[in-house]
N, CA, C and O of each residue as an XYZ file, in Angstrom:
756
protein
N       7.898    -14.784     29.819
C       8.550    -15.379     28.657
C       8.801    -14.265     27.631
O       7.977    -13.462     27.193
N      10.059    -14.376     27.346
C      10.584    -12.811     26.409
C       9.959    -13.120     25.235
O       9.581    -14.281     25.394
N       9.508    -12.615     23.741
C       9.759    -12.729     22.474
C      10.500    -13.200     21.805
O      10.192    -13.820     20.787
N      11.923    -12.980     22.307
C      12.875    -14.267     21.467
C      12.579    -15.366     21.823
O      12.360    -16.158     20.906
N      12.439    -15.910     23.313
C      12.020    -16.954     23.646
C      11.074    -17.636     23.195
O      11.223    -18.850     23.335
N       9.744    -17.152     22.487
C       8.714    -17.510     21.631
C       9.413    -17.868     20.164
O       9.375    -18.846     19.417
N       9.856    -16.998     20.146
C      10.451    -16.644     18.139
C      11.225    -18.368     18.239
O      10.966    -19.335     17.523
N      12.237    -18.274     19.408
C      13.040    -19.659     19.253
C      12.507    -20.892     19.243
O      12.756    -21.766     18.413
N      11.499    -21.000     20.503
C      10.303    -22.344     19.916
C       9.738    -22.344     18.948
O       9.625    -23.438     18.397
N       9.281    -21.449     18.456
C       8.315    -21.512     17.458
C       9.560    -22.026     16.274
O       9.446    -23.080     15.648
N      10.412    -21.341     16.156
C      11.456    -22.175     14.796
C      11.936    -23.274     14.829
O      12.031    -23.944     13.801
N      12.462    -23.833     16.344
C      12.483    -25.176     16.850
C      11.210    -26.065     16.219
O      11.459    -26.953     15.404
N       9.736    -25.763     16.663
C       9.102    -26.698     16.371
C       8.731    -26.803     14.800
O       8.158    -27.748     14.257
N       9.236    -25.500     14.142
C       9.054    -25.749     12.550
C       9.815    -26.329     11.906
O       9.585    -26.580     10.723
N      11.042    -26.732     12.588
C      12.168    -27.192     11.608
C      11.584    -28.337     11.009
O      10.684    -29.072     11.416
N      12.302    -28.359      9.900
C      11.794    -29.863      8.853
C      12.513    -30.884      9.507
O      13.318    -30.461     10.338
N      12.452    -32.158      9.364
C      13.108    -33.316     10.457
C      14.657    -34.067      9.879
O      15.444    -34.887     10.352
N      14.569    -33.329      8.692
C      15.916    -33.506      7.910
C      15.904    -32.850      6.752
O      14.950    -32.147      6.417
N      17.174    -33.052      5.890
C      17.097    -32.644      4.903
C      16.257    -32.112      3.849
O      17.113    -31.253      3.640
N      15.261    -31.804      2.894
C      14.079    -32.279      2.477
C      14.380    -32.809      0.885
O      15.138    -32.150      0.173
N      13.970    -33.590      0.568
C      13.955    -34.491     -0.768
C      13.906    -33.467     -1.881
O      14.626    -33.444     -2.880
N      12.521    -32.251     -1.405
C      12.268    -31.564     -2.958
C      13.614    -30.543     -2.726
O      13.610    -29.819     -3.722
N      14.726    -30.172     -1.887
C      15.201    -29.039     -1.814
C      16.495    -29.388     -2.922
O      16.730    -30.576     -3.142
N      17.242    -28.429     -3.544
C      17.754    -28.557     -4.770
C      19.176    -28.395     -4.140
O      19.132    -27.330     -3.525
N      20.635    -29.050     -3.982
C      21.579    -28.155     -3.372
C      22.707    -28.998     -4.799
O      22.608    -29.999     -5.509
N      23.759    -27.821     -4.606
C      24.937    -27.993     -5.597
C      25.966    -29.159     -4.859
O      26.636    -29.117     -3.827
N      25.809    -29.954     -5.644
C      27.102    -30.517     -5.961
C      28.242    -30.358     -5.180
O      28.900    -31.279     -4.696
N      28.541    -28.712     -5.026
C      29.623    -28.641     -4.245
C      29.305    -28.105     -3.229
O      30.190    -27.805     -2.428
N      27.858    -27.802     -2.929
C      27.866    -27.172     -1.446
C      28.511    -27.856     -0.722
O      28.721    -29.027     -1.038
N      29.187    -27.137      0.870
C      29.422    -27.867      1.675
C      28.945    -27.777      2.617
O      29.013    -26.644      3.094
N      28.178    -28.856      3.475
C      27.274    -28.277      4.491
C      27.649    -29.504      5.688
O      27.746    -30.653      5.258
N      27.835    -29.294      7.000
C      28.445    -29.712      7.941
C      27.269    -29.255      9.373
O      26.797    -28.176      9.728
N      27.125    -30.743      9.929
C      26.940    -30.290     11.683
C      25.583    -30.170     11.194
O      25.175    -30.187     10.033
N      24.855    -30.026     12.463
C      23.248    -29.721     12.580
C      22.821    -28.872     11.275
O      23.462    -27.829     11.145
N      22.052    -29.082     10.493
C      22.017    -28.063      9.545
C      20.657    -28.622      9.001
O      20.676    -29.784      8.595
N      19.408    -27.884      8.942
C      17.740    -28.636      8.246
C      17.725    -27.689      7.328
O      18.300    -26.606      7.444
N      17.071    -28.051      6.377
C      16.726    -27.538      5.123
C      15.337    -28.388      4.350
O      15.154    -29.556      4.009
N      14.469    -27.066      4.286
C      13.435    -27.465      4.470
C      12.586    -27.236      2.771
O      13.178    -26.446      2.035
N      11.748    -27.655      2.397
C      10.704    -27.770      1.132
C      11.396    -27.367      0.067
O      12.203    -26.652      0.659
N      11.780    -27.259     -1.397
C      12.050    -26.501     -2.338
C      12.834    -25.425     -2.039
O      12.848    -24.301     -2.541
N      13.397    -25.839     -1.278
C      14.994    -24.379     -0.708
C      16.259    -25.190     -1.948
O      16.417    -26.300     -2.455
N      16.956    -23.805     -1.990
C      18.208    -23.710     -3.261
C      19.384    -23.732     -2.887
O      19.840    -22.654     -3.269
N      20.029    -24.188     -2.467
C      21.515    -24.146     -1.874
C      22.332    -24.078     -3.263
O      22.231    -25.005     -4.067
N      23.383    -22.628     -3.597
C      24.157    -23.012     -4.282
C      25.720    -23.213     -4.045
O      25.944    -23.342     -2.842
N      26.872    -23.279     -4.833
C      27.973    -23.376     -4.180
C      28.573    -22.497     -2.870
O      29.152    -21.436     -3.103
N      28.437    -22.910     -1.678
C      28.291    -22.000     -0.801
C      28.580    -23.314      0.409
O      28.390    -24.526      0.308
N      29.050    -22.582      1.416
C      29.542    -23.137      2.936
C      28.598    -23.011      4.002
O      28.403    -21.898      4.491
N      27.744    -24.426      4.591
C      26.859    -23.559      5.565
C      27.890    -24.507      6.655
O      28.579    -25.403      6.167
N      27.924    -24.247      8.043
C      29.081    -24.870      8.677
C      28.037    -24.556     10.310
O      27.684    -23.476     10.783
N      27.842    -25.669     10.713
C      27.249    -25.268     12.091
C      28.412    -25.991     13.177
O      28.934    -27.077     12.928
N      28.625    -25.413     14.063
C      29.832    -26.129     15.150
C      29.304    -26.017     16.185
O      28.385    -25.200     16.246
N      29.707    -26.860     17.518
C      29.144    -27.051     18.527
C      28.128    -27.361     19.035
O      27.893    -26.895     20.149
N      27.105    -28.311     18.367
C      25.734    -28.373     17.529
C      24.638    -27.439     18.022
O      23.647    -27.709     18.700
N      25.098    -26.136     17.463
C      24.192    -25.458     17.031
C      23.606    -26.017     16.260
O      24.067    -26.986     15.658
N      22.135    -25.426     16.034
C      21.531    -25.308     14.610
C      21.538    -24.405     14.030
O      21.769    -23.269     14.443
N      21.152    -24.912     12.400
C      21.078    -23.976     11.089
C      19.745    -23.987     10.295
O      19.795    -24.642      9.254
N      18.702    -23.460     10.550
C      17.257    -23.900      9.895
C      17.349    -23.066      8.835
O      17.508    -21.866      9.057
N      17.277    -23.483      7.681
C      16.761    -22.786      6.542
C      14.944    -23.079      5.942
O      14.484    -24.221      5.968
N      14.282    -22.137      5.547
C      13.257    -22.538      5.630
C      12.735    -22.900      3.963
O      13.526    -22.624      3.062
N      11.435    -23.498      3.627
C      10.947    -23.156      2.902
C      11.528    -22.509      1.577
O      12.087    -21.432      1.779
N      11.511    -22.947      0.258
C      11.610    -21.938     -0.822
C      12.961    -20.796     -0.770
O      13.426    -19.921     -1.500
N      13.168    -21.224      0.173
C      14.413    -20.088      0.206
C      15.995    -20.159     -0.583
O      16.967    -20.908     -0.489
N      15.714    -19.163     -1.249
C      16.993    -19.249     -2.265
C      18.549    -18.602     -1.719
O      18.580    -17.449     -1.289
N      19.813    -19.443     -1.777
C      21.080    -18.875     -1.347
C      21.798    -19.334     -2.326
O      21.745    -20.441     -2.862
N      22.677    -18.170     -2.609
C      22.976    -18.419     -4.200
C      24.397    -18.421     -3.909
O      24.684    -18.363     -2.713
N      25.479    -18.483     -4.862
C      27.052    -19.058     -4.650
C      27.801    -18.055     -3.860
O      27.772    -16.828     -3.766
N      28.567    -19.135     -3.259
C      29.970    -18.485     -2.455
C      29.306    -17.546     -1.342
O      29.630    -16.359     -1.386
N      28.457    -17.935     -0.400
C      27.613    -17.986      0.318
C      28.349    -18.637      2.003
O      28.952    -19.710      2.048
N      28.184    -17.951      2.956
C      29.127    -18.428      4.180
C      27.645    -18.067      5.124
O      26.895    -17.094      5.203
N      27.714    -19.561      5.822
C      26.490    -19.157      6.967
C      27.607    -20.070      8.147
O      28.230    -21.130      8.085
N      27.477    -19.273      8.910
C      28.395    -20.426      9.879
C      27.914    -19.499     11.336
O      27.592    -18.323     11.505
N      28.072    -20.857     12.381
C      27.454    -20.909     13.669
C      28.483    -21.486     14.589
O      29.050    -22.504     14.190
N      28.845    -20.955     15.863
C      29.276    -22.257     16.503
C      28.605    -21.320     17.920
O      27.986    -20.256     17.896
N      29.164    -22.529     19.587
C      28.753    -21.697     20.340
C      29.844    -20.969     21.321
O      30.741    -21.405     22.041
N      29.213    -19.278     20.931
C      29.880    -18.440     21.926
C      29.191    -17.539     23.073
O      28.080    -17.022     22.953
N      29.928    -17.446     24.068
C      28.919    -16.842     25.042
C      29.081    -15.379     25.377
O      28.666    -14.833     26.399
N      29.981    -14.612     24.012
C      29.590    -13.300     24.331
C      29.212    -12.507     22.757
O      29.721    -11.639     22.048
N      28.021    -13.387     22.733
C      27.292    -12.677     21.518
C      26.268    -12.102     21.806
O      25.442    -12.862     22.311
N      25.932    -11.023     21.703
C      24.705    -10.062     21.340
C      23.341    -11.009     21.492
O      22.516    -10.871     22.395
N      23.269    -12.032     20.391
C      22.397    -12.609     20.460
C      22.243    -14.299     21.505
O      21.364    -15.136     21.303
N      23.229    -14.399     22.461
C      23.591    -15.755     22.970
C      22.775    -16.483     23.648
O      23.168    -17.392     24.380
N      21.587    -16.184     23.494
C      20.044    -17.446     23.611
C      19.552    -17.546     22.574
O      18.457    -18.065     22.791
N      19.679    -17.349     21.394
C      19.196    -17.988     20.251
C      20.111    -19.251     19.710
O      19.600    -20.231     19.167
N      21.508    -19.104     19.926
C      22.297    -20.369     19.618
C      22.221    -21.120     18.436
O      22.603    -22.290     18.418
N      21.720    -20.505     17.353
C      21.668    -20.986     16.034
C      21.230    -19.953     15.045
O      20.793    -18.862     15.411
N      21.380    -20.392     13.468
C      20.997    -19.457     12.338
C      19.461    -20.201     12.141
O      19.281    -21.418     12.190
N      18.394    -19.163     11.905
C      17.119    -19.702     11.396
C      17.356    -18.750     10.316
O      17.961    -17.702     10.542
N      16.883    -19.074      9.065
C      16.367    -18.407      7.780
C      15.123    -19.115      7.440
O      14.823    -20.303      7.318
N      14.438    -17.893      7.315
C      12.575    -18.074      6.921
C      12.271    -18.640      5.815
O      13.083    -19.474      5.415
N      11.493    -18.482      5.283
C      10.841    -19.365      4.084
C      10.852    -18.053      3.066
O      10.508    -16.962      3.521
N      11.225    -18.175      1.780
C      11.170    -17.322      0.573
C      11.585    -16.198      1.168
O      10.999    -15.195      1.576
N      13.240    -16.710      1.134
C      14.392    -15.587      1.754
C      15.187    -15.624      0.608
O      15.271    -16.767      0.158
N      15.911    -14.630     -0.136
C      16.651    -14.807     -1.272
C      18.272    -14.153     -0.644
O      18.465    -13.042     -0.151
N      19.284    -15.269     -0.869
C      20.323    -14.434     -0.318
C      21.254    -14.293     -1.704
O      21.522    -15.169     -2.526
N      21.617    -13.006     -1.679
C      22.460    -12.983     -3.175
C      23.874    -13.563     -2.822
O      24.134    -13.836     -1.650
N      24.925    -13.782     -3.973
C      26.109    -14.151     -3.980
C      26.999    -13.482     -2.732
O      26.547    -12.522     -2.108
N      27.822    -13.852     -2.535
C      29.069    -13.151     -1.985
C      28.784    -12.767     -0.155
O      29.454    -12.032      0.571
N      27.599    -13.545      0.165
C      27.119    -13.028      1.241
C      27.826    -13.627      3.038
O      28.071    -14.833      3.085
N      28.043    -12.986      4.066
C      28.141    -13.965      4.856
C      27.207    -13.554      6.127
O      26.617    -12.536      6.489
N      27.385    -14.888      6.614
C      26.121    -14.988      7.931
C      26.548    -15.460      9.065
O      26.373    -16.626      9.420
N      27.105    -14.647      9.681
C      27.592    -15.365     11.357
C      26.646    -15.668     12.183
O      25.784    -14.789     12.192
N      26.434    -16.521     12.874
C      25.469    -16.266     14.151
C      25.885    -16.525     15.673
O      27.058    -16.468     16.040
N      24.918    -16.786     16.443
C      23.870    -16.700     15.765
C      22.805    -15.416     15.332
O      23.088    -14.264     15.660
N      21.839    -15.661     14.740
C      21.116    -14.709     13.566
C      19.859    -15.253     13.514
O      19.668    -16.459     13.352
N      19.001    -14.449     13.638
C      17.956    -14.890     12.276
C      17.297    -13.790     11.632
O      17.047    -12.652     12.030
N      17.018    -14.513     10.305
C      16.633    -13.829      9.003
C      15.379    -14.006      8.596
O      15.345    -14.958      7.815
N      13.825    -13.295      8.848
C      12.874    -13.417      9.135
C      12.462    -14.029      7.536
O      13.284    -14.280      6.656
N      10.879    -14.198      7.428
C      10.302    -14.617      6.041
C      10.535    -13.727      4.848
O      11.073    -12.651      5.107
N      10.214    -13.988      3.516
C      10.334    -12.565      2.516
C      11.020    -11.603      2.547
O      10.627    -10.533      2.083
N      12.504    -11.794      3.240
C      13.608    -10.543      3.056
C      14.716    -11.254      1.938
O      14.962    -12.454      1.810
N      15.253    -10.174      1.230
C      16.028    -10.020      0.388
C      17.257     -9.598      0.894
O      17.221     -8.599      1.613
N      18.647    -10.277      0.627
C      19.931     -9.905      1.235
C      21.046     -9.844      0.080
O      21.637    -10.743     -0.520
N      21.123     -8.203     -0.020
C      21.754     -8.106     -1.544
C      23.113     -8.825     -0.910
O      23.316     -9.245      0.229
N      24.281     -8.797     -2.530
C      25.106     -9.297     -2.773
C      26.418     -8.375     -1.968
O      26.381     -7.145     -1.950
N      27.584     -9.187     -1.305
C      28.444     -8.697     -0.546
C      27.824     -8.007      0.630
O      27.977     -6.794      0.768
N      27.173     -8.677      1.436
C      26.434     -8.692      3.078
C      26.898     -9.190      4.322
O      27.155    -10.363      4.590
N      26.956     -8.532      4.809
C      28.084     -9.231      5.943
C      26.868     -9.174      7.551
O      26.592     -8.205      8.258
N      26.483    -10.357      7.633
C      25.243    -10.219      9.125
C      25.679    -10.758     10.078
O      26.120    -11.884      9.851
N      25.760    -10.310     11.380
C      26.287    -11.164     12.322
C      25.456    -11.020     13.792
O      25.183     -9.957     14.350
N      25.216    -12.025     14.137
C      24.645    -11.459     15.657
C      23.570    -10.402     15.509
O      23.581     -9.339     16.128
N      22.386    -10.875     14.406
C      21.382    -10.228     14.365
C      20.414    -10.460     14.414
O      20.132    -11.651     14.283
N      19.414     -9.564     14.612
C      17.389    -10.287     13.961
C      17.215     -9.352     13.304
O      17.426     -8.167     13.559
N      16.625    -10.066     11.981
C      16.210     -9.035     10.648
C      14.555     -9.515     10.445
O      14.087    -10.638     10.260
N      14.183     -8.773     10.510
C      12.589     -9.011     10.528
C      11.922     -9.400      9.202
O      12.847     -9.710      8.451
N      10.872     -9.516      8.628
C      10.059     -9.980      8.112
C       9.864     -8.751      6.679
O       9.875     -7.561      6.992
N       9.698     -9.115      5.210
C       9.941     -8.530      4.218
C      11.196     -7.286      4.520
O      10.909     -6.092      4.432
N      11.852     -7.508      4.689
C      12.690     -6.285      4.298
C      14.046     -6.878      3.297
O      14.484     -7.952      2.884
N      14.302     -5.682      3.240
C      14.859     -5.290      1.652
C      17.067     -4.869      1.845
O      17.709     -3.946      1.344
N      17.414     -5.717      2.512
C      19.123     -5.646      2.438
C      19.550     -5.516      1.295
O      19.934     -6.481      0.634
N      19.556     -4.380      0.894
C      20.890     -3.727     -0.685
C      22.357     -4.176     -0.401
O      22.860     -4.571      0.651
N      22.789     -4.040     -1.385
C      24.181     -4.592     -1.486
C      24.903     -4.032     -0.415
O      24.469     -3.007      0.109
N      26.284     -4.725      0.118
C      27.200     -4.579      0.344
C      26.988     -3.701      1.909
O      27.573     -2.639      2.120
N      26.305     -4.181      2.652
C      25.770     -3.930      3.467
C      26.516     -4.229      5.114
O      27.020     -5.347      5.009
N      26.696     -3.868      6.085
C      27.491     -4.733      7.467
C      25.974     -4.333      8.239
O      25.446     -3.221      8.270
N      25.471     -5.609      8.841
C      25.065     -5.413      9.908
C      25.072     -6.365     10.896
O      24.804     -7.560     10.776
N      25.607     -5.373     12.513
C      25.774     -6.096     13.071
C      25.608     -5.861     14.656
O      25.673     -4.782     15.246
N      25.364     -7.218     15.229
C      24.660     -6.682     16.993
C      23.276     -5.507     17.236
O      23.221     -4.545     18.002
N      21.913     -6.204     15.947
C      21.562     -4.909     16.003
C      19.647     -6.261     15.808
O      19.643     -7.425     15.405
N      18.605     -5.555     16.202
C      17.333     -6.158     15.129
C      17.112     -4.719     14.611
O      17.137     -3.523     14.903
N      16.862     -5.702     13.577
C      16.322     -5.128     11.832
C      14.349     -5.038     11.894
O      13.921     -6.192     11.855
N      13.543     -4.313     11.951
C      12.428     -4.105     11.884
C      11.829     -4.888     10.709
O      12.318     -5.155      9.612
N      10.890     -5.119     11.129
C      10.307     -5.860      9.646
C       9.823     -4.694      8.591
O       9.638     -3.567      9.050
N       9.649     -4.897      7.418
C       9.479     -4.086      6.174
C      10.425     -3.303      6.228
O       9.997     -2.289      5.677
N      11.404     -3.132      6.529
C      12.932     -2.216      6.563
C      13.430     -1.721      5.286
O      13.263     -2.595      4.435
N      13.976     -0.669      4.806
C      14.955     -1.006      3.895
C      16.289     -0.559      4.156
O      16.334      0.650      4.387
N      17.106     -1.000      4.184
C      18.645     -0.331      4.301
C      19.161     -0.251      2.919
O      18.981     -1.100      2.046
N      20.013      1.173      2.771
C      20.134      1.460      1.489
C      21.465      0.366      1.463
O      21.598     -0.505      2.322
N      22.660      0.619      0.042
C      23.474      0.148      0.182
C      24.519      0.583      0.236
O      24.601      1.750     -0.146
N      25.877     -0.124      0.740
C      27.037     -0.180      1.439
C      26.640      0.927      3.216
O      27.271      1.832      3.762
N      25.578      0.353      3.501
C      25.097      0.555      5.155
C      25.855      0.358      6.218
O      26.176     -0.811      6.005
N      26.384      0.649      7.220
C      27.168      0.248      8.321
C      26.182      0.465      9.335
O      25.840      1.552      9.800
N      25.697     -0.831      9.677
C      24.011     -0.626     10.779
C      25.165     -1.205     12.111
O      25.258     -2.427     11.986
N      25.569     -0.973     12.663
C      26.315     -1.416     13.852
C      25.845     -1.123     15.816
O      26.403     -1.571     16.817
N      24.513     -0.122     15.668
C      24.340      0.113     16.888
C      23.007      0.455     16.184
O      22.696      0.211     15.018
N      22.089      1.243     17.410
C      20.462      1.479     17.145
C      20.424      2.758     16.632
O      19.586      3.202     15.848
N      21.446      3.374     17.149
C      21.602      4.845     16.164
C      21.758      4.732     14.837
O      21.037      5.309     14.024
N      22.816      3.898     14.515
C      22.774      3.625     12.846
C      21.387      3.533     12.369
O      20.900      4.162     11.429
N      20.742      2.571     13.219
C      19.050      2.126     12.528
C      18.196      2.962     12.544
O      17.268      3.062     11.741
N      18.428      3.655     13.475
C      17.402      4.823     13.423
C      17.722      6.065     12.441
O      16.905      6.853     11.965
N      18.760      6.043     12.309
C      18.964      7.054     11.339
C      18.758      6.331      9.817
O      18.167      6.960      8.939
N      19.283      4.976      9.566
C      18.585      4.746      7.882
C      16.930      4.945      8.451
O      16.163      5.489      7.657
N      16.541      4.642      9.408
C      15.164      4.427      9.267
C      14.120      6.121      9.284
O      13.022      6.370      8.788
N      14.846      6.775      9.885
C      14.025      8.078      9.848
C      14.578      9.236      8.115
O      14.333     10.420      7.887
N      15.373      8.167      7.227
C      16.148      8.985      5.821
C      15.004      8.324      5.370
O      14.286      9.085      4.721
N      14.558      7.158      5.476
C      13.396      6.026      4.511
C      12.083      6.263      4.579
O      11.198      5.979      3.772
N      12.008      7.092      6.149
C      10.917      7.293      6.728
C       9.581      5.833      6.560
O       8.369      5.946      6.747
N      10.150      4.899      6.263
C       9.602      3.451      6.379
C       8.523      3.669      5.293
O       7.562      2.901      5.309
N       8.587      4.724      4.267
C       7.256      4.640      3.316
C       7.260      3.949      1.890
O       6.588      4.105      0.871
N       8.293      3.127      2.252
C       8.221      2.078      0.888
C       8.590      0.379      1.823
O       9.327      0.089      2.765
N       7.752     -0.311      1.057
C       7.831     -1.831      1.787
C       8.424     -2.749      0.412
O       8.528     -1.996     -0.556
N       8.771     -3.959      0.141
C       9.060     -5.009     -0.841
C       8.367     -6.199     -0.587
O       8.150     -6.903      0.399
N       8.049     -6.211     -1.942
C       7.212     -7.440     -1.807
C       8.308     -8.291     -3.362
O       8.770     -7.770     -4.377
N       8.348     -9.577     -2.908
C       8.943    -10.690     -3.542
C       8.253    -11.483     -4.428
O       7.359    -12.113     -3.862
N       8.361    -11.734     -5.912
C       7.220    -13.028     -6.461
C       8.708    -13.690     -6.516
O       9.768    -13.209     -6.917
N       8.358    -15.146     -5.891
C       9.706    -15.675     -6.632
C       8.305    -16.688     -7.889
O       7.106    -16.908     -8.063
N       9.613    -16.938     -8.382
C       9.231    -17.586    -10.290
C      10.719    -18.350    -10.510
O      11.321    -18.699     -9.494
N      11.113    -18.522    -11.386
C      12.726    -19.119    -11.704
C      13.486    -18.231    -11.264
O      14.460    -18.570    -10.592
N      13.243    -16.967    -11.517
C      14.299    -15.614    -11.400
C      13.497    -14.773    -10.400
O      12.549    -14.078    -10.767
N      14.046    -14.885     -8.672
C      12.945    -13.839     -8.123
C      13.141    -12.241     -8.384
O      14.268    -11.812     -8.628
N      12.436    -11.701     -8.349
C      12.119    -10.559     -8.613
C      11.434     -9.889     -7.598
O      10.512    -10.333     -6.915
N      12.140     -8.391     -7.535
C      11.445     -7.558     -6.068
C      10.999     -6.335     -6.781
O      11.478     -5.775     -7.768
N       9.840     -6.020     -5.955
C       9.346     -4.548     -6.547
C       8.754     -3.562     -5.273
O       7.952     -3.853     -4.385
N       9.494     -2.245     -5.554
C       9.239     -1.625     -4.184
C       8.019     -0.737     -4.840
O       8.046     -0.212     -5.953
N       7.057     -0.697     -3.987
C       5.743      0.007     -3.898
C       5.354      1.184     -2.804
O       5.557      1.179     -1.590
N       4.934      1.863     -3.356
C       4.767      3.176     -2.203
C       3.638      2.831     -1.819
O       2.772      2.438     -2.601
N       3.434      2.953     -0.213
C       2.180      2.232      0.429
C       1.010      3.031      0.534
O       0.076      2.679      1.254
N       0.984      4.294     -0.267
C       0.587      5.443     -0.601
C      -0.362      5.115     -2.354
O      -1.285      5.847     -2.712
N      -0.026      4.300     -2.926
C      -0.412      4.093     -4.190
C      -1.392      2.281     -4.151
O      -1.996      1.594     -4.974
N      -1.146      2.216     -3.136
C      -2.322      0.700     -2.880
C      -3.569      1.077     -2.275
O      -4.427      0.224     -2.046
């Protein structure tokens, strides 16, 4: 049994069973097709669009802020084509202007600056997407940072932001009303 194959049950059996009551969404979101959204998650004016019933799990606390594109349908020559849906983790902050093809998923505690373009990816667990970013057909390591306007498109791209970063700064997230990120040298804890 591969690791994605785990990663995919395991998000399967977390999904919330619908909508959730405490989660906050705009007015004008538009959200279509299989799509869960789970505890105190933020939907703002933004398109989540699942086709072919895929799913779309958003998790937990997770904030996506306006003019926001997550969309899914099913194709069979994607990079990622046994995952068959978007999962987003719990206390994931996606900034404005962002889009999300899948399928994808977007691990717990990562940050996805503003004008992001993800497609056909796995982004691991706290890491730190700066603005204006493409990544695509690629996994993202957990505690990552990619600087910004990145073109991560193959493993060479990744390895090269990753050996400029040398992986010695991680992000950690408080969300509050306004989340806030602070990068720490893992050298000073």
């Amino acid at each position: 049994m591969s690791l994605l194959t785990i990663l995919i049950g395991w998000f399967i059996r977390k999904k919330p069973k619908s909508l959730s009551r405490s989660a906050k969404i705009n007015t004008k979101a538009e959200i279509t097709g299989k799509v869960f959204i789970d505890d105190n998650a933020y939907i703002g004016h933004s398109k989540i669009i699942s086709e072919d019933g895929c799913l779309i799990t958003i998790g937990k606390e997770t904030r996506i802020k306006d003019n926001i594109l997550i969309k899914v349908n099913d194709s069979t020559d994607r990079f990622l084509k046994d995952v068959g849906g978007i999962f987003i983790g719990s206390k994931v902050f996606i900034s404005s202007e962002v889009t999300i093809n899948g399928p994808s998923i977007i691990s717990d505690r990562t940050f996805i600056g503003s004008n992001t373009k993800i497609e056909n990816s796995i982004i691991g667990s706290n890491c730190l997407i700066e603005e204006g970013v493409i990544i695509k057909n690629v996994i993202i390591p957990p505690e990552t940072v990619i600087p910004q306007n990145s073109i991560i498109d193959s493993n060479e791209k990744l390895q090269d932001v990753l050996l400029k970063n040398k992986r010695d700064d991680y992000c950690e997230f408080t969300f509050t009303k306004t989340p806030t990120r602070t990068l720490m040298n893992k050298a000073s804890i």
